[in-house]
C-alpha positions as CSV (number, residue, x, y, z in Angstrom):
1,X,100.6,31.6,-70.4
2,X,103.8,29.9,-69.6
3,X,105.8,29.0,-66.0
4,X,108.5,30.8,-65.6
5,X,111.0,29.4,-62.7
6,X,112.8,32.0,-60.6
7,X,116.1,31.8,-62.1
8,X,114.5,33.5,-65.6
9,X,116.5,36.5,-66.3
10,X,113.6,38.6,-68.7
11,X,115.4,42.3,-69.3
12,X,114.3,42.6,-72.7
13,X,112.9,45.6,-74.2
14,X,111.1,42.9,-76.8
15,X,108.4,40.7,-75.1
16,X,109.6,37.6,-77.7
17,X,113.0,37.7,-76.4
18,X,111.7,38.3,-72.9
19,X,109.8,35.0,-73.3
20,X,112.9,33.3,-74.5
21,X,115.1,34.2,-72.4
22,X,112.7,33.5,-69.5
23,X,112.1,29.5,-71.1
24,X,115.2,28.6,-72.0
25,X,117.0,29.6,-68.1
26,X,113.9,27.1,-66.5
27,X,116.3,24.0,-67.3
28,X,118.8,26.2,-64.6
29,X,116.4,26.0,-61.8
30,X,117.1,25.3,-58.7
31,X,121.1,24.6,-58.9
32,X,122.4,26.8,-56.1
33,X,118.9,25.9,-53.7
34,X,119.7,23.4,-50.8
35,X,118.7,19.8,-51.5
36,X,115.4,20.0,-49.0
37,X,114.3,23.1,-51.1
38,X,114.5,21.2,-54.6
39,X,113.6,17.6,-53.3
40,X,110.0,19.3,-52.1
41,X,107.2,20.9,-54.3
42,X,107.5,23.9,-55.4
43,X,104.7,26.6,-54.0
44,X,103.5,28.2,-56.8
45,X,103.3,32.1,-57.2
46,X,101.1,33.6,-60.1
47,X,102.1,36.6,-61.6
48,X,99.1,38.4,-64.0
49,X,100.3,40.8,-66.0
50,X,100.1,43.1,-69.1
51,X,102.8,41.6,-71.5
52,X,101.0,43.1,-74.7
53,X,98.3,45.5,-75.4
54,X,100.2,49.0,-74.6
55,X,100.9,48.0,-71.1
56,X,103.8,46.1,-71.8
57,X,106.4,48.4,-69.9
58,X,104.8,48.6,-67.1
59,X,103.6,44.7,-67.0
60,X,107.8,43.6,-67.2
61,X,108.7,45.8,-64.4
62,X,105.7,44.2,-62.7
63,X,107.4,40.7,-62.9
64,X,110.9,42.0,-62.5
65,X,110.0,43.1,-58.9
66,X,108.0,40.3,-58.0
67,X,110.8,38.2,-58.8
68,X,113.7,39.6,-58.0
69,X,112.0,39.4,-54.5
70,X,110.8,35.5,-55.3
71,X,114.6,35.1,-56.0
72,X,116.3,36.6,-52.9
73,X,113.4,34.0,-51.0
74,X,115.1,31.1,-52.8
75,X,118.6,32.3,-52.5
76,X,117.9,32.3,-48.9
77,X,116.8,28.4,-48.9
78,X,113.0,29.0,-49.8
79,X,110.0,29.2,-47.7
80,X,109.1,26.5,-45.0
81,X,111.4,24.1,-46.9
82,X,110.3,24.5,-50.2
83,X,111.3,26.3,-53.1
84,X,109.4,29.5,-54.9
85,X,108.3,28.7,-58.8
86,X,106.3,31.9,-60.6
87,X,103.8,31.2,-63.1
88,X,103.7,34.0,-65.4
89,X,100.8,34.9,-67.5
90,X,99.3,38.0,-69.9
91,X,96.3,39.6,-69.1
92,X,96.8,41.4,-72.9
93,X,95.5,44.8,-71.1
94,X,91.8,43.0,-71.5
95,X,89.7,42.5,-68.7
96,X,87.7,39.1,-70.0
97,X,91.3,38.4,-70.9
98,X,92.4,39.0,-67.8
99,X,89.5,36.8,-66.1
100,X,90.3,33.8,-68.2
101,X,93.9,33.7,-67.3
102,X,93.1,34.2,-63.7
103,X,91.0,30.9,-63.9
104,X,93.8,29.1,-65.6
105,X,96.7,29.9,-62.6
106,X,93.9,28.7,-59.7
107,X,92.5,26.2,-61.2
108,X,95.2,24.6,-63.8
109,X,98.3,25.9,-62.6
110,X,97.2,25.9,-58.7
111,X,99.1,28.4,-57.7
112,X,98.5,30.1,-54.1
113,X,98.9,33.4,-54.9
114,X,98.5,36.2,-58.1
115,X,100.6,39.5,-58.3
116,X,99.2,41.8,-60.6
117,X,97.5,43.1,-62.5
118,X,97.9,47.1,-63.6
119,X,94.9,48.4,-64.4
120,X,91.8,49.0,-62.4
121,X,89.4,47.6,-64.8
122,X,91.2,44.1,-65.2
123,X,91.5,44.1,-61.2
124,X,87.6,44.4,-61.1
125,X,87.0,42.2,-63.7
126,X,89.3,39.3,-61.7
127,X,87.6,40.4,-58.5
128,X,84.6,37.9,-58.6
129,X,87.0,34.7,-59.3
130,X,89.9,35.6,-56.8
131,X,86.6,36.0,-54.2
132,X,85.0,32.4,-55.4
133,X,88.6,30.4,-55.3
134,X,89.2,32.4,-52.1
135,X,93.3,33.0,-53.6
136,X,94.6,36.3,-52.5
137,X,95.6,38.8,-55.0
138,X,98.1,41.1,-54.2
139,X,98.1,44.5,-56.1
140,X,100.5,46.8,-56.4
141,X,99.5,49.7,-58.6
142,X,98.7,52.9,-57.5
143,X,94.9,52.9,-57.8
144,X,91.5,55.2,-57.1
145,X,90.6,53.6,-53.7
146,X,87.8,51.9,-52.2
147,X,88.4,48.6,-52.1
148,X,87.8,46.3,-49.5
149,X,88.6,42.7,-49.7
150,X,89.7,39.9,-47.5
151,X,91.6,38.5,-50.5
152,X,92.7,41.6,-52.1
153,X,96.1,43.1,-50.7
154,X,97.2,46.4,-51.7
155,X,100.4,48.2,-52.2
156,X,99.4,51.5,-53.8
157,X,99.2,55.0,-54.2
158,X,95.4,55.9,-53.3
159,X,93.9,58.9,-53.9
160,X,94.2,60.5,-50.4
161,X,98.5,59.9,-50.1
162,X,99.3,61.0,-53.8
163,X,96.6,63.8,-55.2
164,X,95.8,65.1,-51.6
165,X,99.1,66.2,-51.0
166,X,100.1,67.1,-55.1
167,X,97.5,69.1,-55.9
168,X,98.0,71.9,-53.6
169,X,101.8,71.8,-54.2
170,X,100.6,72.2,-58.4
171,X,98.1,75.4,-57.3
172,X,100.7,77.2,-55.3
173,X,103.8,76.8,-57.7
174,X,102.4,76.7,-61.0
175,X,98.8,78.5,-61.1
176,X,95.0,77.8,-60.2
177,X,93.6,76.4,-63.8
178,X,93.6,72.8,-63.9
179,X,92.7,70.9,-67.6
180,X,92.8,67.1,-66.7
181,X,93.5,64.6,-69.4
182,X,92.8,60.6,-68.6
183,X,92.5,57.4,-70.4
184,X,88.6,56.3,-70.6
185,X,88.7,53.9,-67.0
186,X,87.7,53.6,-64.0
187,X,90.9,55.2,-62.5
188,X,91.6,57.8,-64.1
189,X,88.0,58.7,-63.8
190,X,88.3,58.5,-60.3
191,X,91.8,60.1,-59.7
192,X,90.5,63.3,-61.4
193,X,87.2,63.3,-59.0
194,X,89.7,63.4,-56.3
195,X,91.8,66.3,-58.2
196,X,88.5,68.0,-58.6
197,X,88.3,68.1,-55.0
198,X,91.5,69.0,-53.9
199,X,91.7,72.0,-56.6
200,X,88.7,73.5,-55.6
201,X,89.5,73.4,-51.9
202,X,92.9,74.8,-53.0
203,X,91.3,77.9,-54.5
204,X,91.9,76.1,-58.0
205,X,89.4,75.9,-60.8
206,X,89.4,73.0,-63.6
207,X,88.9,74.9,-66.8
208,X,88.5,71.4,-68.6
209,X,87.9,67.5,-68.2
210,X,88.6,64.7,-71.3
211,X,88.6,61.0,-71.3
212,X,90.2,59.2,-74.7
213,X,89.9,55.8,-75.4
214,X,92.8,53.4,-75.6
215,X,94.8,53.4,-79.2
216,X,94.2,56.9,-80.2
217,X,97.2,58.4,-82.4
218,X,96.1,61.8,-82.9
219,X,95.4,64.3,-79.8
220,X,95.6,67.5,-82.1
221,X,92.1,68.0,-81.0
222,X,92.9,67.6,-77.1
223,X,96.0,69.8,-77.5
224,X,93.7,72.5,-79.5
225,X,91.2,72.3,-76.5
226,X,93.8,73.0,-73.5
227,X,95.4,75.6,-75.3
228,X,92.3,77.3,-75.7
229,X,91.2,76.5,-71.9
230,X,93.9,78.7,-70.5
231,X,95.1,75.8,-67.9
232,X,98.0,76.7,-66.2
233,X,98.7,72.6,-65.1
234,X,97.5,70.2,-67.3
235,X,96.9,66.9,-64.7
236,X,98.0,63.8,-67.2
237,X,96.5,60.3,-66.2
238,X,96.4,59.0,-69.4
239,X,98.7,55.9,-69.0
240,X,101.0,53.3,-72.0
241,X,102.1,54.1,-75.3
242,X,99.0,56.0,-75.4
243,X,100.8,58.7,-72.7
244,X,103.7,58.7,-74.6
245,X,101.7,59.1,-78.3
246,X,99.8,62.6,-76.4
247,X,103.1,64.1,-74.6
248,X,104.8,63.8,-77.8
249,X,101.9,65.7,-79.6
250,X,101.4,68.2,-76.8
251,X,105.2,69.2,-76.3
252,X,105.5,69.5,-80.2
253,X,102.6,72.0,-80.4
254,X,104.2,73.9,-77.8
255,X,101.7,73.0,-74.8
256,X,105.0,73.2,-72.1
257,X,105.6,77.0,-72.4
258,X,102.0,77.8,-71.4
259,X,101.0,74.8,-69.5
260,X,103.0,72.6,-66.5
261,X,102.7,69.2,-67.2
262,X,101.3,67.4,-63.9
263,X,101.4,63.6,-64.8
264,X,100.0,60.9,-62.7
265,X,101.2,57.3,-62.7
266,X,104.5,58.9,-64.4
267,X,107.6,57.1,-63.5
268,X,111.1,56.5,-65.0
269,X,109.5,53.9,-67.4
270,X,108.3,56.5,-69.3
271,X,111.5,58.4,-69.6
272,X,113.1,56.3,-72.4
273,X,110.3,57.1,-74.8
274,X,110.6,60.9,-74.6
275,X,113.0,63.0,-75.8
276,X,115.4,65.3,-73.5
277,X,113.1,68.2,-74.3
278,X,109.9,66.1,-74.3
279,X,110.3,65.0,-70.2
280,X,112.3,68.1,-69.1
281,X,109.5,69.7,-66.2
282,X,107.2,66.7,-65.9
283,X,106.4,67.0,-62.0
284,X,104.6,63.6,-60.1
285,X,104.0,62.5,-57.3
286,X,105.3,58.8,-56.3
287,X,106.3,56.7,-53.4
288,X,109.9,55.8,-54.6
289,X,111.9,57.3,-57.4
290,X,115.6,55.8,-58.6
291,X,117.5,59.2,-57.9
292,X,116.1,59.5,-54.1
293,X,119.4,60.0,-52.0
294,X,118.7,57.5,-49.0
295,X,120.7,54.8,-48.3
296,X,117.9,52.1,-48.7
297,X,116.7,53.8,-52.6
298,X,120.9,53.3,-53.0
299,X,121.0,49.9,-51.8
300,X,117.7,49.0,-54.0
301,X,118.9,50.7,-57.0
302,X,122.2,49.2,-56.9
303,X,120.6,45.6,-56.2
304,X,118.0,45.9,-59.5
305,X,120.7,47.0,-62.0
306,X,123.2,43.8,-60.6
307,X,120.2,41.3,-61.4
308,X,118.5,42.9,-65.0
309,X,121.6,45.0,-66.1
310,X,123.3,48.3,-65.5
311,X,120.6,49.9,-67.9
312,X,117.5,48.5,-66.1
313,X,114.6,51.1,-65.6
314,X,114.1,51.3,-61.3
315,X,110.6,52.6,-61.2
316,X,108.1,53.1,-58.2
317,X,106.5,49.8,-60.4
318,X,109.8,48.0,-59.6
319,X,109.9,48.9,-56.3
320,X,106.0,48.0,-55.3
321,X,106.0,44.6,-56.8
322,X,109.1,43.9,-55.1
323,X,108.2,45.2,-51.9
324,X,104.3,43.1,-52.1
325,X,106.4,40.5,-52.7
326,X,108.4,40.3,-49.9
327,X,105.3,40.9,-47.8
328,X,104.0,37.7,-49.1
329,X,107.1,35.3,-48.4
330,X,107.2,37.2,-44.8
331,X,103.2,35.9,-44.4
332,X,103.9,32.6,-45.7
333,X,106.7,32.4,-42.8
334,X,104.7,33.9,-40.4
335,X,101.4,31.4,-41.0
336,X,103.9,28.3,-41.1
337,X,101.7,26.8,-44.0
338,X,100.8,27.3,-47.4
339,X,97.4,27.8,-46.9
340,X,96.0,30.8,-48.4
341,X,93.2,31.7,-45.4
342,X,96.1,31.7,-43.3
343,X,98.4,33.5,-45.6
344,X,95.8,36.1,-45.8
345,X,95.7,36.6,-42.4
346,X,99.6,36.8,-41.7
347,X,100.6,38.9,-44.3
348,X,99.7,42.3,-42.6
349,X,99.7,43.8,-39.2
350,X,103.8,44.6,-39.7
351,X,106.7,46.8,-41.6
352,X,109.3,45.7,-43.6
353,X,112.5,48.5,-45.3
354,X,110.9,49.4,-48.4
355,X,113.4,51.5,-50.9
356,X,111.8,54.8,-49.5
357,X,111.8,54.4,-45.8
358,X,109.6,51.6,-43.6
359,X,106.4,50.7,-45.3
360,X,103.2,49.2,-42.9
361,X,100.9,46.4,-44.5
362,X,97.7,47.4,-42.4
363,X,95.7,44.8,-41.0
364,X,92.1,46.5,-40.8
365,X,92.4,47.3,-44.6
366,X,95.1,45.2,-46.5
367,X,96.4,48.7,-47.5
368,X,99.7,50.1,-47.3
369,X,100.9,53.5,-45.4
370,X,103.2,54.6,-48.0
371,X,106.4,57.5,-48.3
372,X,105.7,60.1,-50.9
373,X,107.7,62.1,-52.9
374,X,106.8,64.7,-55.5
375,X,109.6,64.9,-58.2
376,X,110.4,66.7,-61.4
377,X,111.8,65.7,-64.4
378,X,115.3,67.7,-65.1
379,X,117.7,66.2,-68.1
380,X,116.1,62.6,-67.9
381,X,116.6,62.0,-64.6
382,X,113.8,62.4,-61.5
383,X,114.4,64.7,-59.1
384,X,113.0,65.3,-55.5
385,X,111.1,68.8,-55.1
386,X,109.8,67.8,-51.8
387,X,109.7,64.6,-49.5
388,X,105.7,64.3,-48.2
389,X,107.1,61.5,-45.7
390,X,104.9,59.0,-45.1
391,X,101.2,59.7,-45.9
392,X,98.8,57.3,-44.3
393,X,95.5,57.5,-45.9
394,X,91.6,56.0,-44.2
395,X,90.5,52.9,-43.7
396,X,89.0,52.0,-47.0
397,X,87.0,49.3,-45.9
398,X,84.9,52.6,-44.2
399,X,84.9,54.8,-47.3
């Protein structure tokens, strides 16, 4: 783990030059901040997050948004007269990983807040200790639903605003056999219970149903199996270099001419490490892609690339972490202290301009109602099919 000020500039493809990068700009901190922001003590901001272990992509887009909004805070004279500082650690994709370096930002680090992390199994795991230091955790990955937490705060895709709405869309453009394909976790697992559902209330059938294991580099087997099922839409929510590994595989046996690839948790991150050929027809569903034509998805697109670089990726994982973000610097206004009990109860209950439309932190649930978009692949670029609006789903502290 290591503390990474907000002036760090880490738009590296390479996680060693990423680290770097981000040390050697900490001696820069501060310099354009008013004098009461950088006389007082920093509030620190942890940020957990995959930096290794298959994740990585998604974990550096993580931070980016986090701190490009922990920047624009700063830039703006800080937060009740102090200055911003992230503390950045890597959760390694491991949950008891994950667990240990949630410890080490409460208790060593103090920090009064953790973004992060990705997967479902490493925000389980951290549950227990965000609950016993009482330090709210803001999440911002799409996820399976169901959690209900006074310290956990959610900006995500559940079930109900993304395969609700998807699935039927899949069944009546591309066929009513559905083969779904995860990683071995908890959500996957549960994202495909909730395709399940929606299929067979669609009129669909799933023909099939796998789960692999992290780190696995041959899928002939899998391929050989979906073929054989007769699956017109393969649903993909197998997620990392893991994804890529299978697509790869799949489009080389020829799986896209009898099969439309229905991929969940797809974003432009992914888009780098495919082909032209290998992405073109990947359809998803999202809450902000970088080609969306509204003025705000403009303005955000416009405002990543000047900060990481004309060829940074601007993923729905950019735009979440940045957005959670801002939602937290807003509560820490709004409860006029840093104190976390009264941070967690300011930080919802309002709407802030997200890069696809207004976006509503919800009080009864510390969920967000979200703007949807399902979007195709077409020569490396996303584009919209269809604009679901916003998509509220329930009160998952009732589920």
């Amino acid at each position: 783990m290591w503390s990474v000020r907000t002036t760090a500039r880490p738009f590296s493809p390479s996680r060693r030059r990423w680290v770097q990068g981000a040390a050697a700009s900490t001696a820069a901190l501060g310099l354009g901040l008013p004098l009461i922001v950088r006389a007082a003590d920093p509030i620190k901001v942890g940020v957990l997050q995959p930096l290794s272990g298959g994740l990585e992509n998604l974990g550096q887009q993580g931070v980016q948004g986090t701190q490009l909004a922990i920047e624009e805070a700063n830039d703006a004279g800080g937060v009740l007269g102090r200055r911003l500082d992230l503390v950045i650690a890597d959760d390694k994709t491991d949950p008891k990983t994950a667990v240990e370096r949630t410890r080490e930002l409460i208790q060593r680090d103090e920090v009064v807040a953790i973004f992060g992390p990705v997967t479902s199994a490493n925000r389980d795991a951290i549950q227990p200790t965000i609950d016993r230091f009482k330090t709210p955790l803001f999440y911002a990955t799409d996820y399976e639903g169901g959690v209900c937490d006074r310290y956990i705060i959610c900006y995500s895709g559940l079930p109900e605003q993304w395969v609700s709405p998807f699935v039927p869309f899949l069944r009546q453009n591309y066929g009513e056999t559905f083969y779904l394909f995860g990683s071995d976790y908890v959500w996957p697992r549960k994202m495909n219970e909730a395709v399940r559902t929606a299929a067979e209330a669609a009129g669909g059938r799933i023909v099939g149903e796998e789960y692999t294991p992290f780190g696995v580099k041959d899928f002939t087997s899998t391929v050989r199996k979906i073929e054989q099922s007769g699956a017109t839409v393969l649903v993909l929510d197998v997620v990392g270099a893991d994804a890529i590994t299978f697509v790869k595989q799949f489009v080389a046996a020829g799986g896209k001419t009898k099969t439309k690839l229905a991929w969940l948790g797809y974003s432009e991150n992914y888009i780098p490490g495919l082909t032209r050929d290998e992405s073109e027809g990947i359809v998803t569903v999202a809450n902000f892609i970088s080609t969306l034509q509204k003025p705000e998805a403009r303005a955000f697109v416009t405002k990543v690339r000047k900060r990481f670089g004309d060829r940074a990726i601007v993923s729905n994982t950019v735009d979440a972490h940045y957005m959670l973000a801002r939602f937290f610097v807003e509560g820490v206004r709004r409860a006029g202290a840093v104190d976390k009990e009264k941070i967690v109860d300011a930080v919802t209950g309002f709407s802030l301009q997200s890069g696809n439309g207004m976006v509503r932190l919800r009080k009864e649930d510390r969920h967000a109602d979200l703007n949807v978009v399902i979007a195709e692949t077409r020569s490396q670029k996303q584009t919209l099919l269809k604009d679901l609006g916003l998509v509220k789903a329930s009160n998952q502290c009732k589920t």
